[in-house]
C-alpha positions as CSV (number, residue, x, y, z in Angstrom):
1,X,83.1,-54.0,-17.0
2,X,80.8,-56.3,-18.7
3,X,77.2,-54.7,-19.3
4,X,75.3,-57.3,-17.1
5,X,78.0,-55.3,-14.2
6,X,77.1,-52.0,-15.5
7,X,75.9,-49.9,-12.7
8,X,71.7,-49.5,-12.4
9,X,70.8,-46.1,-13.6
10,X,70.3,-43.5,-10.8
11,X,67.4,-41.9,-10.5
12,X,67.4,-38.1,-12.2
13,X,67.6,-35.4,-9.5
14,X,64.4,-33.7,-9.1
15,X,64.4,-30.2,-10.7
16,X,63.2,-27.2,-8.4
17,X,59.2,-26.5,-9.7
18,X,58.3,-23.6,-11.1
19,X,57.2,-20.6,-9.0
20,X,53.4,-20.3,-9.5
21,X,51.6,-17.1,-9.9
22,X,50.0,-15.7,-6.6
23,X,46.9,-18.0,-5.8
24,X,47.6,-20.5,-8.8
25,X,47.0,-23.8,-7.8
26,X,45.2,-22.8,-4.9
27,X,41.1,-22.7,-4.2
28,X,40.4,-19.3,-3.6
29,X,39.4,-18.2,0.2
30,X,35.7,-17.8,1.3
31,X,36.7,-14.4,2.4
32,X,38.8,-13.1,-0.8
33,X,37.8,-10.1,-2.7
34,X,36.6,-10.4,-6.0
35,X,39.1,-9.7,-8.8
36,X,38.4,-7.1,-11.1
37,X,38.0,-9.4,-14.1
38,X,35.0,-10.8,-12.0
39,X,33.8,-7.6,-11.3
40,X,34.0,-6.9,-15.1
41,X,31.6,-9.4,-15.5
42,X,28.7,-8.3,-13.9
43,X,25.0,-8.4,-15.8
44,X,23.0,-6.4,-13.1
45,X,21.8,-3.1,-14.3
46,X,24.0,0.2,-13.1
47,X,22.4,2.1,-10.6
48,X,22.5,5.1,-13.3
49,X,19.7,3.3,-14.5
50,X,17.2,4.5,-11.6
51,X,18.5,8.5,-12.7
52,X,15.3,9.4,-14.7
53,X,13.0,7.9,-12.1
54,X,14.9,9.5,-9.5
55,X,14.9,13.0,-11.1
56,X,10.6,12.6,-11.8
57,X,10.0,11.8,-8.5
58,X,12.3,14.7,-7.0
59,X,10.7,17.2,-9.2
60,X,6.9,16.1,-9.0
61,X,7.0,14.6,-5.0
62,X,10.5,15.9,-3.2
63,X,9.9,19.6,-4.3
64,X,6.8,19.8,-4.0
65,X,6.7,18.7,-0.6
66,X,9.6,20.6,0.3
67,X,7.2,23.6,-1.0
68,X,4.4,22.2,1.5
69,X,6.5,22.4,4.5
70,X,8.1,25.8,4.4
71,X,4.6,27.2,2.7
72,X,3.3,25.9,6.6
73,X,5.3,28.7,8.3
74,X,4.1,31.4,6.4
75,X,0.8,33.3,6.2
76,X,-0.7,33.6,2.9
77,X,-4.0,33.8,1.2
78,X,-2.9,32.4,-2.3
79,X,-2.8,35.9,-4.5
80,X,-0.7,38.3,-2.4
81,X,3.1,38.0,-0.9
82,X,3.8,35.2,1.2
83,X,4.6,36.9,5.0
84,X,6.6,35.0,7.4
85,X,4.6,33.8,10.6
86,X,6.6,31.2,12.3
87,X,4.6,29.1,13.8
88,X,1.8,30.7,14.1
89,X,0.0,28.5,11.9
90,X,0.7,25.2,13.7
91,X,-0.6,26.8,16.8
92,X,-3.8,27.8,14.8
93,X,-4.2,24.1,13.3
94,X,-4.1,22.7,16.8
95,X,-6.4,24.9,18.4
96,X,-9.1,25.2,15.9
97,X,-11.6,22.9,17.3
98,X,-13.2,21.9,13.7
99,X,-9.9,20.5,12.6
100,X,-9.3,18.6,15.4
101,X,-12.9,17.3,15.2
102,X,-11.7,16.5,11.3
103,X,-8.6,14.4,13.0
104,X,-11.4,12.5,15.3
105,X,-13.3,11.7,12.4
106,X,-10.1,10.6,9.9
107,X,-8.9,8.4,12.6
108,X,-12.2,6.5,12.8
109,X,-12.8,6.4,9.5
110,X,-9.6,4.7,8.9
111,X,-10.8,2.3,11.6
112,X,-13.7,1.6,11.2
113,X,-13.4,1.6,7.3
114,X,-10.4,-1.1,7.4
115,X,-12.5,-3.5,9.8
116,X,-15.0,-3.3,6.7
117,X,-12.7,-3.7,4.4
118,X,-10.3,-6.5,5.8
119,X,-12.4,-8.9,6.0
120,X,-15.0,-8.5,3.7
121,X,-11.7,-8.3,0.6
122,X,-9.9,-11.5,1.9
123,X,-13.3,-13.7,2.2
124,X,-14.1,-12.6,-1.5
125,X,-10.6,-13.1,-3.1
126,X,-10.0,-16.2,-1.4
127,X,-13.7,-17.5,-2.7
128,X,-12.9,-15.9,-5.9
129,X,-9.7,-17.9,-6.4
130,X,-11.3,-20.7,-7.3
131,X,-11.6,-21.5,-11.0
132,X,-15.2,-22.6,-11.0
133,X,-17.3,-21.2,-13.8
134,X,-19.4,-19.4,-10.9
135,X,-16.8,-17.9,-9.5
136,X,-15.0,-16.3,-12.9
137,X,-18.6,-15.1,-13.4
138,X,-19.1,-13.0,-10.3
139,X,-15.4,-12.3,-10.4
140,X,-15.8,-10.5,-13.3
141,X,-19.2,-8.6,-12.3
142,X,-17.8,-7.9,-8.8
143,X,-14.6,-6.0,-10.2
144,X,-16.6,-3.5,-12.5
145,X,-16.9,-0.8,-9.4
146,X,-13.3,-0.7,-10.7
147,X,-14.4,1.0,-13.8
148,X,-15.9,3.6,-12.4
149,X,-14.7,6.8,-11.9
150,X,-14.8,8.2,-7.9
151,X,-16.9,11.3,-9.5
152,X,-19.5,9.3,-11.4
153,X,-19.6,6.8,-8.4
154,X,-20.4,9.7,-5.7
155,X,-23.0,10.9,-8.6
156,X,-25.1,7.8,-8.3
157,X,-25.0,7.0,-5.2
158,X,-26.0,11.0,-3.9
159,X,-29.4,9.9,-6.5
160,X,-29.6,6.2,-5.0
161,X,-29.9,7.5,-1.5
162,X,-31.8,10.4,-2.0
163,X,-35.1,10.0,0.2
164,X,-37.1,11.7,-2.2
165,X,-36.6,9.2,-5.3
166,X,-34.2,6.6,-5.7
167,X,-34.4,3.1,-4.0
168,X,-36.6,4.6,-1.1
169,X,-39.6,5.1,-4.5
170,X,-38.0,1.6,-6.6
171,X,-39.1,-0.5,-3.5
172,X,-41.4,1.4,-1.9
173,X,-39.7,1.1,1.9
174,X,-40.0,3.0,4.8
175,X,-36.4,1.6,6.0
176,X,-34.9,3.7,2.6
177,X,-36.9,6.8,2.9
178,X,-34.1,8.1,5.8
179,X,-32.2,10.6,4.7
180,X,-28.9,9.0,4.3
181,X,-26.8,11.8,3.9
182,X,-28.3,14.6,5.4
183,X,-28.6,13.1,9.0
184,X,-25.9,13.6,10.9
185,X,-25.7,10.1,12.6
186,X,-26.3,8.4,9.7
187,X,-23.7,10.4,6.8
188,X,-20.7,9.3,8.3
189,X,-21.6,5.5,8.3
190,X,-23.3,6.2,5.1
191,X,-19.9,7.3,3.4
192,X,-17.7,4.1,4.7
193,X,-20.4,1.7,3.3
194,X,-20.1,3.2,-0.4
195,X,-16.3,3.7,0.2
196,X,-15.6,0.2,1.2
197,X,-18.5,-0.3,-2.1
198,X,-15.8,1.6,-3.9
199,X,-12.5,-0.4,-2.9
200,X,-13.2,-3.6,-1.3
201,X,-13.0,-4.8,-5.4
202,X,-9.1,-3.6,-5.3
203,X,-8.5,-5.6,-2.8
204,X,-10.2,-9.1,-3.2
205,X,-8.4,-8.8,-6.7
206,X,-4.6,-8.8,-4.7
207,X,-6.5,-11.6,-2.7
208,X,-7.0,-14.0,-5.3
209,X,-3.9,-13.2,-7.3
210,X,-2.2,-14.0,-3.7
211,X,-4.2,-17.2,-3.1
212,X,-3.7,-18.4,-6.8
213,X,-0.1,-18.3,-6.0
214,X,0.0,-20.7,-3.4
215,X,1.4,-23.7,-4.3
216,X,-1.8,-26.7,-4.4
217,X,0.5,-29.3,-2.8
218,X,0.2,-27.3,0.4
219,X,-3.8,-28.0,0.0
220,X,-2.8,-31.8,-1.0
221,X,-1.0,-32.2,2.2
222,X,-3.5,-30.6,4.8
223,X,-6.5,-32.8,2.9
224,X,-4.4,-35.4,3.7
225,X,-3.4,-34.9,7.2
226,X,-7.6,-34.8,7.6
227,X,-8.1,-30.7,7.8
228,X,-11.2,-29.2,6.4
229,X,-12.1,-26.1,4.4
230,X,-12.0,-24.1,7.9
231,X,-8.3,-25.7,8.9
232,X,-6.9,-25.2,5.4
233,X,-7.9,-21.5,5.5
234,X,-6.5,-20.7,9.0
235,X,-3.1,-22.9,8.4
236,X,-2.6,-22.6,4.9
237,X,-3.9,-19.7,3.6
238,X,-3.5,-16.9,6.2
239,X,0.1,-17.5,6.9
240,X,0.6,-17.9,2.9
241,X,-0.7,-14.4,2.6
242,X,1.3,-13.0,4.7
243,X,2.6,-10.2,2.4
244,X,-0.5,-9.7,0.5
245,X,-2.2,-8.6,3.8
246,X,0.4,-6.6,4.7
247,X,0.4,-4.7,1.3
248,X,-3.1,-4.3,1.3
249,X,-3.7,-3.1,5.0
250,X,-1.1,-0.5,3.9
251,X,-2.5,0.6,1.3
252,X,-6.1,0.0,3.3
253,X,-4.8,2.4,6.2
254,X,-2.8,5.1,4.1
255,X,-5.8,5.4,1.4
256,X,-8.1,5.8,3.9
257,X,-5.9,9.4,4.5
258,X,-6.5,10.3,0.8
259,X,-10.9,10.3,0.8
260,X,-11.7,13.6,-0.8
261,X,-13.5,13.0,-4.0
262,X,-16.1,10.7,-2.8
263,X,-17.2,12.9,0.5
264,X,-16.8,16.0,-1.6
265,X,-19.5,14.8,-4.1
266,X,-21.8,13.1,-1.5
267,X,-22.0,15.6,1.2
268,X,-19.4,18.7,0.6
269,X,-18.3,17.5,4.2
270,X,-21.9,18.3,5.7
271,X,-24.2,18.2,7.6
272,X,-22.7,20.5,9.3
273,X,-18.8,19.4,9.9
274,X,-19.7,15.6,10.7
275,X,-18.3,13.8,7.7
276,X,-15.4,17.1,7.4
277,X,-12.7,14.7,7.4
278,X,-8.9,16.0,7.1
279,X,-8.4,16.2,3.6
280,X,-11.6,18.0,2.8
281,X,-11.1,19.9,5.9
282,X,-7.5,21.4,4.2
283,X,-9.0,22.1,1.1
284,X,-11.9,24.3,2.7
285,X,-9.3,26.0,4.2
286,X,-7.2,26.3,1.4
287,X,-9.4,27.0,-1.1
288,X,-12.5,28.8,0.7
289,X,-11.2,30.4,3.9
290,X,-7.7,31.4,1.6
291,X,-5.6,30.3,4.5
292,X,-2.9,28.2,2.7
293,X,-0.6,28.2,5.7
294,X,-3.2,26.2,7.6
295,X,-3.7,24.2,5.0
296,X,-0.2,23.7,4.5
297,X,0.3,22.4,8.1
298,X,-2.8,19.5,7.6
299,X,-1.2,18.4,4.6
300,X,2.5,17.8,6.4
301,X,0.1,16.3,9.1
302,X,-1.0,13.8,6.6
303,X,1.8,13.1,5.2
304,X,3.6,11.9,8.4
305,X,0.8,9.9,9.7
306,X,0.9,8.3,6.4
307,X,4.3,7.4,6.5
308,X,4.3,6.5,10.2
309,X,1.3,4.2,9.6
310,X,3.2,2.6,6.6
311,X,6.8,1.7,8.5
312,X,4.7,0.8,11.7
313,X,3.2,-1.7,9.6
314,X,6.1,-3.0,7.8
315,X,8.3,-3.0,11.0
316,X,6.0,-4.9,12.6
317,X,5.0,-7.4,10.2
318,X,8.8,-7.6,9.2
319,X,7.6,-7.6,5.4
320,X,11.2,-4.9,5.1
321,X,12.7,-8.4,5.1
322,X,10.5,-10.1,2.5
323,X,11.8,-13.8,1.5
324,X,9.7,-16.1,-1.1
325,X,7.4,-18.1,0.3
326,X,6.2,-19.8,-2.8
327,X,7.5,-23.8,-2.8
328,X,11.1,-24.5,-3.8
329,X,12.3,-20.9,-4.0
């Protein structure tokens, strides 16, 4: 057979592949467990990490609370044994008609105190967000009430108001010479103008860092669509802030449960019982009537209405489900 007759070569048979390792070759499914050389990987901090923090705040908040509620069904004037009373002491709490005038008077405070406060702390930080030299200026001379101390604050505002000297002889005015805080229909308004003195500063500051956060193409934008200063502020900057009201109202509400130094120093919770809010009202009886299971019982009372008001607010705001709401994130 001559080579131009030589059969054409035939094709090679195909040799059987390989077998592949499990899931070679193949794009992993959406629903797959991670492998445990990924999980290897990992950079985020091990939840051992939160141990010492954990351990501080059970021994300094967990224990002593734990200390507060049992203390609450016991009778016991501080030196002696404790005595068992069941709950006698919750019945007292409830019936004693000075501390549920004290829970009137916390209840409006925290009312009335927040709808000074609101307002007055969002209209400031948001004007204060502006980098105008104006603005920086008063910024900085409207946060000193920061500096001060609650003691030396009550100090100078008990001499201020005094009818006797003070602003009523600076100014010479018949409209000062009232006695502030020795009237009782006039202490109790008297101590939410110089609280809301004391902390409407806080505040305004988490406005402006809030407002200073929002991204200035969102300003662009509305100028451009033809909204003013008024339009901006109710479409722009409200919903923007969102989450910095709803941190400050909290801490606006629950704070409000907290007012002992100031009244303490001002008016001792006087004239008569009409500025005896709850937490001077548990101290009195703690430390001057000796009855530390009553005491006990307005301090659990506290504590749940604080906690209450704090989910309340972030269940209904739905901050618990916080998402960035600066641009692009």
């Amino acid at each position: 057979m001559t080579a131009a007759q030589s059969p054409a070569p035939q094709p090679a048979a195909s040799q059987p592949a390989a077998p592949s390792a499990p899931g070679e070759g193949r794009a992993p499914s959406p629903g797959a467990p991670r492998s445990r050389a990924r999980k290897s990987l990992r950079t985020a901090p091990s939840n051992w990490m939160l141990a010492p923090a954990l351990a501080f705040f059970g021994v300094f908040a967990l224990l002593p609370l734990a200390g507060v509620v049992v203390l609450s069904f016991f009778a016991w004037d501080g030196l002696g044994t404790p005595s068992f009373a069941g709950l006698d002491a919750w019945v007292a709490v409830f019936q004693n008609p000075v501390t549920l005038n004290a829970m009137k008077l916390t209840f409006l405070m925290t009312a009335l105190s927040f709808v000074v406060q609101f307002p007055l702390s969002l209209l400031l930080g948001t004007f204060m967000a502006g980098h105008q030299r104006y603005r920086e200026a008063f910024s900085v001379l409207y946060f000193l009430p920061l500096l001060f101390s609650a003691a030396a604050t009550g100090i100078a505002f008990k001499a201020l108001l005094d009818p006797n000297f003070g602003l009523s002889r600076a100014f010479n005015a018949d409209f000062l010479k009232q006695d502030w805080l020795g009237s009782p229909n006039l202490a109790f308004y008297t101590l939410i103008m110089v609280i809301s003195w004391s902390f409407v500063p806080f505040h305004s500051l988490l406005y402006q860092a809030g407002v200073r956060q929002i991204p200035k193409s969102m300003y662009e934008a509305a100028t451009l669509d033809g909204a003013g200063r008024t339009r901006q502020f109710f479409n722009v900057t409200l919903p923007q802030l969102k989450y910095t009201i709803v941190t400050s109202s909290t801490l606006m509400l629950v704070g409000s449960l907290t007012y002992f130094d100031l009244i303490f120093i001002l008016t001792g919770g006087g004239p008569g019982n009409a500025t005896r809010v709850l937490p001077l009202d548990m101290y009195l009886t703690g430390f001057r009537s000796y009855q530390m299971g009553p005491a006990s019982v307005i301090a659990v009372i506290l504590i749940v209405v604080g906690l209450l008001l704090s989910l309340g607010l972030n269940k209904v705001s739905g901050a618990d489900k916080m998402e960035s709401q600066m641009e692009g994130a």
